[in-house]
Chimera marker file (.cmm) of the C-alpha trace (Angstrom):
<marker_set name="trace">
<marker id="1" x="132.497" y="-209.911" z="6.526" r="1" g="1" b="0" radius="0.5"/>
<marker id="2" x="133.346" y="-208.067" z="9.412" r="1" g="1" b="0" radius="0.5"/>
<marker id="3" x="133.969" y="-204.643" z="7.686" r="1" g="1" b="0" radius="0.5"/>
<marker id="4" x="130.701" y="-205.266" z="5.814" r="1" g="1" b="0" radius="0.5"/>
<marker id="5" x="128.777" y="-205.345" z="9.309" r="1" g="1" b="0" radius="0.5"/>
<marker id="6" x="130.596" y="-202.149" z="10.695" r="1" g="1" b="0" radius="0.5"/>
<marker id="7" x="130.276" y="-200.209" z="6.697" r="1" g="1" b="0" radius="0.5"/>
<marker id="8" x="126.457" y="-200.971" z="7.043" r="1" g="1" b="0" radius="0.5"/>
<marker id="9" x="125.813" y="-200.206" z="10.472" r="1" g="1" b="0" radius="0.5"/>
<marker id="10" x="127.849" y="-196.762" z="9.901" r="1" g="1" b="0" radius="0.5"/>
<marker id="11" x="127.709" y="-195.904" z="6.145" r="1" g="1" b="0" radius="0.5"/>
<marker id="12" x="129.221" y="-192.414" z="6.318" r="1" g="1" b="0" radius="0.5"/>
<marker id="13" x="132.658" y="-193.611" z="7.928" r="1" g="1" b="0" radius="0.5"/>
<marker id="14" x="135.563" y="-194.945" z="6.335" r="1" g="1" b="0" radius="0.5"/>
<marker id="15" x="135.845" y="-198.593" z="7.081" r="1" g="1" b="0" radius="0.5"/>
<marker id="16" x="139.046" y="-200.141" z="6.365" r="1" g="1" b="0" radius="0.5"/>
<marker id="17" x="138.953" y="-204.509" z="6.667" r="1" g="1" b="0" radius="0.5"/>
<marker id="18" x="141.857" y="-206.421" z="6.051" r="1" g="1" b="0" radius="0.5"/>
<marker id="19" x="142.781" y="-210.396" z="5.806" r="1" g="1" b="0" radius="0.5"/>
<marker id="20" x="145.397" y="-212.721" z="5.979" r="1" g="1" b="0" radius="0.5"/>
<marker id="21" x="146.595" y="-215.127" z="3.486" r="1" g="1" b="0" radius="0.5"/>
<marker id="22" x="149.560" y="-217.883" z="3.822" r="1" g="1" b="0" radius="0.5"/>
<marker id="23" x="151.791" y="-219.020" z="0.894" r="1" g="1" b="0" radius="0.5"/>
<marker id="24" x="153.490" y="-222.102" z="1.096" r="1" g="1" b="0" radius="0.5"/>
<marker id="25" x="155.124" y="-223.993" z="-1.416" r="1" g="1" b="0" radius="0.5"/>
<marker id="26" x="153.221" y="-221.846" z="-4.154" r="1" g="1" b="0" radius="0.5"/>
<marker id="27" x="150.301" y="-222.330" z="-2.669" r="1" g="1" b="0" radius="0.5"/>
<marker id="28" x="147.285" y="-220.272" z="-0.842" r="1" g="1" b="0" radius="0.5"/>
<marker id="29" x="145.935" y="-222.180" z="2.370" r="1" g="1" b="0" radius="0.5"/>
<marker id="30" x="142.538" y="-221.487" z="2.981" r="1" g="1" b="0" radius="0.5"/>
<marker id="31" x="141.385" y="-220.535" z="6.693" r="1" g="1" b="0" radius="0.5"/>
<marker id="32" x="140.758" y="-223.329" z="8.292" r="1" g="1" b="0" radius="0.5"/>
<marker id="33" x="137.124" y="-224.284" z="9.441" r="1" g="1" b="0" radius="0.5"/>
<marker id="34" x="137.766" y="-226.416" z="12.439" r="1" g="1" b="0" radius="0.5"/>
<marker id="35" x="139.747" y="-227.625" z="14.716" r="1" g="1" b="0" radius="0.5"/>
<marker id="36" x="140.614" y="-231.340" z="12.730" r="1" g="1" b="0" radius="0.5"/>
<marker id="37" x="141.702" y="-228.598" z="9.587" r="1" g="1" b="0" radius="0.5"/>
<marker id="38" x="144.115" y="-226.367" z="11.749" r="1" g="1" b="0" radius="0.5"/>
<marker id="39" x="145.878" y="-229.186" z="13.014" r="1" g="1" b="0" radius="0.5"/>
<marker id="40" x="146.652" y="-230.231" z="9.646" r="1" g="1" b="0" radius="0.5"/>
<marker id="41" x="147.361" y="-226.826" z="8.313" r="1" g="1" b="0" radius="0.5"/>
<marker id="42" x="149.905" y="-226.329" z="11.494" r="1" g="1" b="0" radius="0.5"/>
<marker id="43" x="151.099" y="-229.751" z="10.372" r="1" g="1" b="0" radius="0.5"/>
<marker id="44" x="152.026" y="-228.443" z="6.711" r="1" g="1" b="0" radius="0.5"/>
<marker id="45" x="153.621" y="-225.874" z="7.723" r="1" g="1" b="0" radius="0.5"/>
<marker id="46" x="155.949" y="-227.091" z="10.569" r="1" g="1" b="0" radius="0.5"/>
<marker id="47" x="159.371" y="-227.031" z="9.400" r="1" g="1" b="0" radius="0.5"/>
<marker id="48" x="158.915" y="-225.000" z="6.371" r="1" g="1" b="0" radius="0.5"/>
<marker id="49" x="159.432" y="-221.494" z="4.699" r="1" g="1" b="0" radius="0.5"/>
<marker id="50" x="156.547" y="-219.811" z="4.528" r="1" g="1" b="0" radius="0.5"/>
<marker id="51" x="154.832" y="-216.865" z="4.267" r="1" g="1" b="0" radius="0.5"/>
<marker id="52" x="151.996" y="-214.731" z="5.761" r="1" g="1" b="0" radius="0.5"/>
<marker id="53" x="150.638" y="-211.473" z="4.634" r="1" g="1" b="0" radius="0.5"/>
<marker id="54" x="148.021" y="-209.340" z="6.292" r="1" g="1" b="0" radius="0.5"/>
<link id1="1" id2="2" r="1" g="1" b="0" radius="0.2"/>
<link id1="2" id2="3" r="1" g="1" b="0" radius="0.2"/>
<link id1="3" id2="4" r="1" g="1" b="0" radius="0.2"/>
<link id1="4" id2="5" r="1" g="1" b="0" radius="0.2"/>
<link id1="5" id2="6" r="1" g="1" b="0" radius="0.2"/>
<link id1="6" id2="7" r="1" g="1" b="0" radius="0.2"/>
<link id1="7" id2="8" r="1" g="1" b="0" radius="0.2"/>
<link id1="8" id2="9" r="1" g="1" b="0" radius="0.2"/>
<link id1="9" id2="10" r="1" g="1" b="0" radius="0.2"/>
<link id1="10" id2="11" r="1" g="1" b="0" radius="0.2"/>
<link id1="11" id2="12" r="1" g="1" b="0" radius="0.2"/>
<link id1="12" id2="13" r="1" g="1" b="0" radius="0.2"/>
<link id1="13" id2="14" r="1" g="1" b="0" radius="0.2"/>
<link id1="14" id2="15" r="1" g="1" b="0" radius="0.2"/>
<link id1="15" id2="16" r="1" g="1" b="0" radius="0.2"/>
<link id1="16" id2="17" r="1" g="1" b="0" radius="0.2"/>
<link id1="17" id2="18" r="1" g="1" b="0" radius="0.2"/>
<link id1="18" id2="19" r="1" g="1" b="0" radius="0.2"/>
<link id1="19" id2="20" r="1" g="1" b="0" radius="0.2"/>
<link id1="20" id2="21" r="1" g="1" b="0" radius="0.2"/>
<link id1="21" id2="22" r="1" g="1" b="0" radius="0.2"/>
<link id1="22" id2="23" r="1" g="1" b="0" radius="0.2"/>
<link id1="23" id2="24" r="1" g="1" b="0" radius="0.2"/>
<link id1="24" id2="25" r="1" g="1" b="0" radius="0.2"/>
<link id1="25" id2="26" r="1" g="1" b="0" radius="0.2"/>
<link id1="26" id2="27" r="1" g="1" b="0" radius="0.2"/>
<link id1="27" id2="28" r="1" g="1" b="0" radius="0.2"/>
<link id1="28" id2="29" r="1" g="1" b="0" radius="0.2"/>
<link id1="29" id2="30" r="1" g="1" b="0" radius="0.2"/>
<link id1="30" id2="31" r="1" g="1" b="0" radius="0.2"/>
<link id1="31" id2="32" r="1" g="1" b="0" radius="0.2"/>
<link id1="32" id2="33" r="1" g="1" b="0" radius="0.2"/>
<link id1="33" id2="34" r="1" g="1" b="0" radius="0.2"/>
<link id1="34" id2="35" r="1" g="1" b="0" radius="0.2"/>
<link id1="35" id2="36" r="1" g="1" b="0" radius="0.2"/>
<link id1="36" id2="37" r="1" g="1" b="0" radius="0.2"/>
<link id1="37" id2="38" r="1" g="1" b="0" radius="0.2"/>
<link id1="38" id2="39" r="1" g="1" b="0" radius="0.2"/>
<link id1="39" id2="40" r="1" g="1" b="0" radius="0.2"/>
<link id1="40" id2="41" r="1" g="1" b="0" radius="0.2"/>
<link id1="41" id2="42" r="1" g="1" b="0" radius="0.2"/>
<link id1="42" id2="43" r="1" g="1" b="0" radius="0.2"/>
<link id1="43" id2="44" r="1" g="1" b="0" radius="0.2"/>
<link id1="44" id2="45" r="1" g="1" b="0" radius="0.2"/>
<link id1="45" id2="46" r="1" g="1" b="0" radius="0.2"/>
<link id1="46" id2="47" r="1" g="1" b="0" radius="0.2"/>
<link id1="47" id2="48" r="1" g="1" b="0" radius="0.2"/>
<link id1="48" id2="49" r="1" g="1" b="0" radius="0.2"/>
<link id1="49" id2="50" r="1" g="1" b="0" radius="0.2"/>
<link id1="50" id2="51" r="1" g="1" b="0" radius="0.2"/>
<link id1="51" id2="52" r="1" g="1" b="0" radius="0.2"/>
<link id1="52" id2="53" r="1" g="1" b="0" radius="0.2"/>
<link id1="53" id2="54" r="1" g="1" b="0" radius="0.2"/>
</marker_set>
């Protein structure tokens, strides 16, 4: 959404946006939306392989 905002306010540069996604156990987690969801997220993923790409 971000890179949106900066493409439209300057729509002859090249905007480059990027994300991050986490894999664990064969599975995408989402961003989480609050607080009470990032706990549990952390949670999950305390004591376990995983992985993060940006």
């Amino acid at each position: 959404m971000k890179a949106d905002y900066v493409s439209n306010k300057y729509p002859h540069a090249l905007v480059i946006g990027a994300d991050t996604i986490v894999f664990l156990k064969k599975q995408i987690l989402n961003k989480p939306i609050n607080n009470s969801q990032a706990k549990k997220m952390l949670s999950l993923l305390s004591g376990e392989t995983h992985h993060v790409y940006t």
